[in-house]
C-alpha distance (Angstrom), angle and dihedral (degrees) to the residues before:
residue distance angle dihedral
X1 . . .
X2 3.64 . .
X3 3.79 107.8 .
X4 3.82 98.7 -179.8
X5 4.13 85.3 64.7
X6 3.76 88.4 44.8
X7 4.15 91.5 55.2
X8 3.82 93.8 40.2
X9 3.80 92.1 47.5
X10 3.88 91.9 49.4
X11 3.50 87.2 53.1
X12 4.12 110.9 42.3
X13 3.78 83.4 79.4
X14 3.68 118.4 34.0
X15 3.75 97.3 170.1
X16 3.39 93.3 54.5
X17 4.16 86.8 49.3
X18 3.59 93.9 48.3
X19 3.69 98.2 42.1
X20 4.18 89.2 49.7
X21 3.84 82.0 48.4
X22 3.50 103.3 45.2
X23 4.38 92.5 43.0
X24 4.37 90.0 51.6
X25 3.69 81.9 72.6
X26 3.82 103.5 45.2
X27 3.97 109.5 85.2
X28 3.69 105.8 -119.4
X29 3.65 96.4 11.8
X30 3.76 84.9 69.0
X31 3.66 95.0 71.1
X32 4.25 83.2 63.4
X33 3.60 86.7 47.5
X34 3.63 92.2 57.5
X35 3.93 95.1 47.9
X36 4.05 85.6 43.3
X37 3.88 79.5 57.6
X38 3.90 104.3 50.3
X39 3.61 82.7 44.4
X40 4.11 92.6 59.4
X41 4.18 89.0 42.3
X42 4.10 84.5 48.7
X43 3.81 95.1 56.5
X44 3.65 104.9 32.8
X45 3.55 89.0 104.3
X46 4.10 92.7 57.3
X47 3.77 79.1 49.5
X48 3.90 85.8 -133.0
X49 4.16 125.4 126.9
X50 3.46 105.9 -127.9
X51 3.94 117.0 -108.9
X52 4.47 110.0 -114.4
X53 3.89 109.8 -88.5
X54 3.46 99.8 175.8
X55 4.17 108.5 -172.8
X56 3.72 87.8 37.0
X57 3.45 102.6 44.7
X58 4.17 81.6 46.0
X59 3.43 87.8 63.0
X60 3.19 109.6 40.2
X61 3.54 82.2 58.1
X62 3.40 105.5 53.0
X63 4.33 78.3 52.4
X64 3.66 86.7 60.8
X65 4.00 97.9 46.0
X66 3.86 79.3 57.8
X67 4.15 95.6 59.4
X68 3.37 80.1 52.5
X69 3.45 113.4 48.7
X70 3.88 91.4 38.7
X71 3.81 82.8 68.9
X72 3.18 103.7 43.8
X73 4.03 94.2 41.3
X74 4.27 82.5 61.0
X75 3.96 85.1 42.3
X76 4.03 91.1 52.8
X77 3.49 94.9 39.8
X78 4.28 97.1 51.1
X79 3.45 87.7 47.8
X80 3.66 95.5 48.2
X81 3.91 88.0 52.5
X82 3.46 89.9 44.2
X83 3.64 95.7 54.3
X84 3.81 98.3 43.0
X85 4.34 89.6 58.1
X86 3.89 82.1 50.8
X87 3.42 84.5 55.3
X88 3.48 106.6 40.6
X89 3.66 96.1 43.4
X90 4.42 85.1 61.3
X91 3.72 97.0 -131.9
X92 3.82 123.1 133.7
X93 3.82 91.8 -157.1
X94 4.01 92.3 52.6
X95 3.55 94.9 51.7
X96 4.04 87.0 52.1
X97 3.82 91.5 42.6
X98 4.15 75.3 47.9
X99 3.85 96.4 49.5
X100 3.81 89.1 43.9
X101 3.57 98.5 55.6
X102 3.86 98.9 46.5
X103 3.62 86.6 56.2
X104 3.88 92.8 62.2
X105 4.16 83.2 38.3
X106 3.78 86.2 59.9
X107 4.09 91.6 42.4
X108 3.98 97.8 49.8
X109 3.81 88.9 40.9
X110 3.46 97.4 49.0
X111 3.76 87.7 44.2
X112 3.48 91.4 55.3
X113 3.62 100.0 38.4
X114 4.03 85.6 51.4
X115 4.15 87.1 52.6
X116 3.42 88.5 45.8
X117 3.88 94.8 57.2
X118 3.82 93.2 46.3
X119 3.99 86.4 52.3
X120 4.09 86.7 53.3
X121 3.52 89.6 41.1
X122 3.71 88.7 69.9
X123 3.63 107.4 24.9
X124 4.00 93.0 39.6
X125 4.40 83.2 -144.1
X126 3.63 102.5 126.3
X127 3.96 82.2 -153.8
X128 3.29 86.1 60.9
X129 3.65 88.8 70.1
X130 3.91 89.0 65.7
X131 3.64 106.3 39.0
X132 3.78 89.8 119.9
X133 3.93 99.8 -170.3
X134 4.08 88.7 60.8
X135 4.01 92.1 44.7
X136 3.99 97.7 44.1
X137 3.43 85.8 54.9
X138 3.55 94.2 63.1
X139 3.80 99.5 25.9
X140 4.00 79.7 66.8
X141 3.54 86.6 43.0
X142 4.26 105.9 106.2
X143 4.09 92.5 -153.4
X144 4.06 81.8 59.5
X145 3.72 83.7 59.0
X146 3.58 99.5 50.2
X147 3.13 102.0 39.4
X148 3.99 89.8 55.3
X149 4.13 95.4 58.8
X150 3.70 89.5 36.6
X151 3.89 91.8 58.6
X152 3.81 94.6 32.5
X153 4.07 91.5 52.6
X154 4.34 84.1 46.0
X155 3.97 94.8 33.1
X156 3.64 89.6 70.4
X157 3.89 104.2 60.4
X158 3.50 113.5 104.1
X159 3.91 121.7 -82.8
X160 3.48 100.7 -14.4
X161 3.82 100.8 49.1
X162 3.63 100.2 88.8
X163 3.93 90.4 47.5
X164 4.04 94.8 51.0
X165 3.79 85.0 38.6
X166 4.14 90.4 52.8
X167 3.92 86.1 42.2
X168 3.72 97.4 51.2
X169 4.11 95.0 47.4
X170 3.59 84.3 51.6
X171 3.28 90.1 54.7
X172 3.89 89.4 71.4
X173 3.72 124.8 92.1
């Protein structure tokens, strides 16, 4: 993970920063945002920031909101099931035992469903973003953890967060 490229790249273009910053947080917009962001993690590699393509970028997207609502649909709906035995079996501990193991449902989903957009990122397959032999592999993988709270801590400075974050992630193998 080289951090100095991440930093420089998040600041060659600053418009393009602030603007990816600034459209994350306006509904609708957001779903450009996102594409804007695969596209960063795509060319990190060419160590070029990727030029505004609005409608495609929208789309692409809205394709990786999809990944990860898929997952976290499954995620809500185990847990849900989970929850309602606890209930219906009356037991106070169950329904903790419950509680406790939809948390780590919504952790290795969301894990996954995160691996799975980086995978789409590149490829641009949204099946890709389920091929779950490719993305255990690197959800197992410690650099995948490190890089995640090392971007996450960065992404959230102002303006050039989601660019260093987008850099970082593509980073990964």
């Amino acid at each position: 993970m080289d951090i100095g490229e991440a930093i420089n790249r998040s600041t060659k273009d600053i418009v393009k920063s602030l603007v990816l910053w600034v459209g994350i947080f306006i509904p609708i917009v957001n779903f450009w945002a996102i594409g804007y962001f695969l596209d960063v993690i795509k060319t990190t590699k060419k160590k070029t920031i990727p030029e505004f393509d609005w409608v495609n970028q929208f789309i692409e997207g809205i394709k990786g909101f999809v990944i990860i609502a898929i997952y976290m649909f499954v995620a809500v709906i185990l847990a849900i099931v989970l929850m309602m035995v606890g209930a219906m079996l009356n037991s106070g501990i169950i329904v903790m035992l419950a509680s406790v193991l939809s948390m780590l449902i919504y952790l290795v989903f969301g894990l996954y469903g995160f691996a799975g957009l980086l995978k789409f990122a590149v490829t641009r397959n949204i099946m890709d973003g389920f091929a779950f032999g490719a993305l255990t592999k690197r959800v197992l993988s410690v650099d995948y953890y490190i890089t995640i709270i090392g971007a996450a801590i960065l992404g959230w400075v102002p303006v050039i967060g989601p660019m260093y974050s987008a850099t970082i992630y593509g980073q990964l193998d």
